[in-house]
C-alpha positions as CSV (number, residue, x, y, z in Angstrom):
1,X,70.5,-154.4,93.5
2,X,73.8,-154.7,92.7
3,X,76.6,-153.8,94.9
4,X,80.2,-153.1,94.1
5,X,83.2,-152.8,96.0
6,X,85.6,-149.7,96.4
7,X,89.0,-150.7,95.5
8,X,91.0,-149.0,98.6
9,X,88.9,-149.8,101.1
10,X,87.1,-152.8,99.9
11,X,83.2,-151.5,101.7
12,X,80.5,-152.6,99.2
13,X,78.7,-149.4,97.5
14,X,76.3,-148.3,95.1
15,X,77.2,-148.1,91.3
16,X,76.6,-143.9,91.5
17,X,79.2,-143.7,94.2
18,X,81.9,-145.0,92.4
19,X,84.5,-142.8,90.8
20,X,86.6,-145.2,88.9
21,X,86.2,-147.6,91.4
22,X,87.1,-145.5,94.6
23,X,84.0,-145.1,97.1
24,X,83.8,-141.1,97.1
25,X,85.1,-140.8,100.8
26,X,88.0,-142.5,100.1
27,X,88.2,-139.9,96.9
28,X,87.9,-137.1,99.3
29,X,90.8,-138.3,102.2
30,X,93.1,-139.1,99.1
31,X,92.4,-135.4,98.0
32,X,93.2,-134.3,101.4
33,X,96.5,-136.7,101.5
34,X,97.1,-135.2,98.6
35,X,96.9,-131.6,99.0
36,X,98.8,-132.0,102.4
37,X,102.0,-133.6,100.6
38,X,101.4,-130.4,97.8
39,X,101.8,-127.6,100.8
40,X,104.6,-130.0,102.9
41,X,106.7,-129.8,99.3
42,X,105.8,-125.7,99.0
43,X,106.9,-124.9,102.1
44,X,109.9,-126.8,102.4
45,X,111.3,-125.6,98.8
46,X,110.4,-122.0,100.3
47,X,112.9,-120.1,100.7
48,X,110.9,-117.3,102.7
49,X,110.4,-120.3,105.1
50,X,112.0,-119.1,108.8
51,X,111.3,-121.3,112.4
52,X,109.1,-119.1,114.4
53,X,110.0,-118.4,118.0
54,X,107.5,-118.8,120.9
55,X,107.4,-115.2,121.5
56,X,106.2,-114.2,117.9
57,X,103.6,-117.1,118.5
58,X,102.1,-115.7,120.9
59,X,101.6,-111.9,120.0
């Protein structure tokens, strides 16, 4: 059986779990990094955007 390696975090993995060499949990935090950085850009170029005080936090 041959194993192959992932080419972020180097851990040796089947063939099927390769997604253009990327071991498929390393897919999935990349997504997440990803989709982080997408809603950090969103809500600082909102302009509905407003500091919340403590007292609206906690009604």
């Amino acid at each position: 059986m041959k194993y192959n390696e992932c080419r972020i975090c180097g851990s040796h993995v089947d063939a099927g779990e390769l997604v253009n060499g990327i071991c498929l949990d390393c897919l999935e935090e990349k997504e997440k990094e990803k989709d982080i950085q997408y809603r950090m850009q969103k809500m600082v170029m909102s302009r509905e955007y407003k500091q919340m005080d403590m007292e609206e936090f906690l009604k």
